[in-house]
Structure formats: C-alpha cells, structure tokens
N, C-alpha and C positions, 0 to 999 in steps of 0.2 A: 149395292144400292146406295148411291149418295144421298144423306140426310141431315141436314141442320141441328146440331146441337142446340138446346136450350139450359140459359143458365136454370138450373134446380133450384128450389128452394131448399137450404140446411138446416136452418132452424125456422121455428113457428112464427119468431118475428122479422124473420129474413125478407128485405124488399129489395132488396140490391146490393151488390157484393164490389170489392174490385180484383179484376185480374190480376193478381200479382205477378206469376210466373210462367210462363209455357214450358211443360216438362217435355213436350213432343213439336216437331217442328214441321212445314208440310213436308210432302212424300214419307212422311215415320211412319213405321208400321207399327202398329201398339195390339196389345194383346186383352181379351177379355181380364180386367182386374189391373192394368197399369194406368199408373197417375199419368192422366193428361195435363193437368193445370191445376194450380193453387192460386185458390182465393182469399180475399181476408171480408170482414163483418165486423161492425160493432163491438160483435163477442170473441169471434175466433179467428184464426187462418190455419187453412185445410189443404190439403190434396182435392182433386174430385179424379175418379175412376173411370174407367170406362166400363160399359156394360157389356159390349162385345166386340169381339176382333175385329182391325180395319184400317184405316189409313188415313190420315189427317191431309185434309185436303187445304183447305182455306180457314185462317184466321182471322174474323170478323170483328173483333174486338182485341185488338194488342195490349200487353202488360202495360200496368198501371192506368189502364182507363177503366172507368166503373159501367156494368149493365145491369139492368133491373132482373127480376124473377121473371122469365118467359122473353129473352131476349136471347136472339139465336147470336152465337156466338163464337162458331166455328163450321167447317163444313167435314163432314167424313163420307168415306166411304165404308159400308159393314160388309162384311162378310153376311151372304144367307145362312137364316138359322137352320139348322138340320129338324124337320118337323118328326 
C-alpha cells in the first residue's frame, strides 16, 4: 500500500524541521526500525525511523529544504500488517 509520509512532530514546540539527510534512497528497501532521514530543529538533529517495512518510493521534500509538521514528505510503499 503506497502512503505519504508526514513529517512528525519531535518535540512539543516543533513546527517545522529541515531535512537534512536521506538515509534511504528510492527503490530502498528499509526495514521496520531503520533511519529513513535526519532532521534538524531549533533544539536538535535526529534520525526519524520507520514504522514499518517497505520501500521508499518518492522524495518530496529533498535535503536541506525545510517542511512544516503535517507536511508529506516522502512516498513509501508498506508492507500489509499481519492482523
């Protein structure tokens, strides 16, 4: 199922982040728990994870451009979750 990433929110006063780095590139396959991308904030710079296995389709926001909280920013494909 292909689904739009939104950037998260990291911290309480987080409105917008910038992409620093793409740790996966299209066609990657990444695994539930491996860093897709690192951002930076105000406060910090992170990894962010993935929540479940799948495949990075499309880059909607390239390193070093900034997107706000609820801005999609990628495209993946998931794997179905086993219910």
């Amino acid at each position: 199922m292909r689904l739009r990433l939104k950037l998260n929110r990291v911290g309480m006063n987080m409105s917008e982040a910038t992409i620093v780095e793409w740790l996966k590139q299209p066609g990657d396959i990444f695994a539930d728990g491996d860093a897709l991308y690192a951002i930076e904030t105000e406060k910090v710079t992170q990894d962010v994870t993935a929540t479940a296995s799948g495949t990075l389709i499309e880059i909607l926001v390239p390193a070093g451009n900034d997107a706000k909280v609820g801005d999609p920013i990628c495209i993946v494909d998931v794997e179905a979750q086993a219910q």
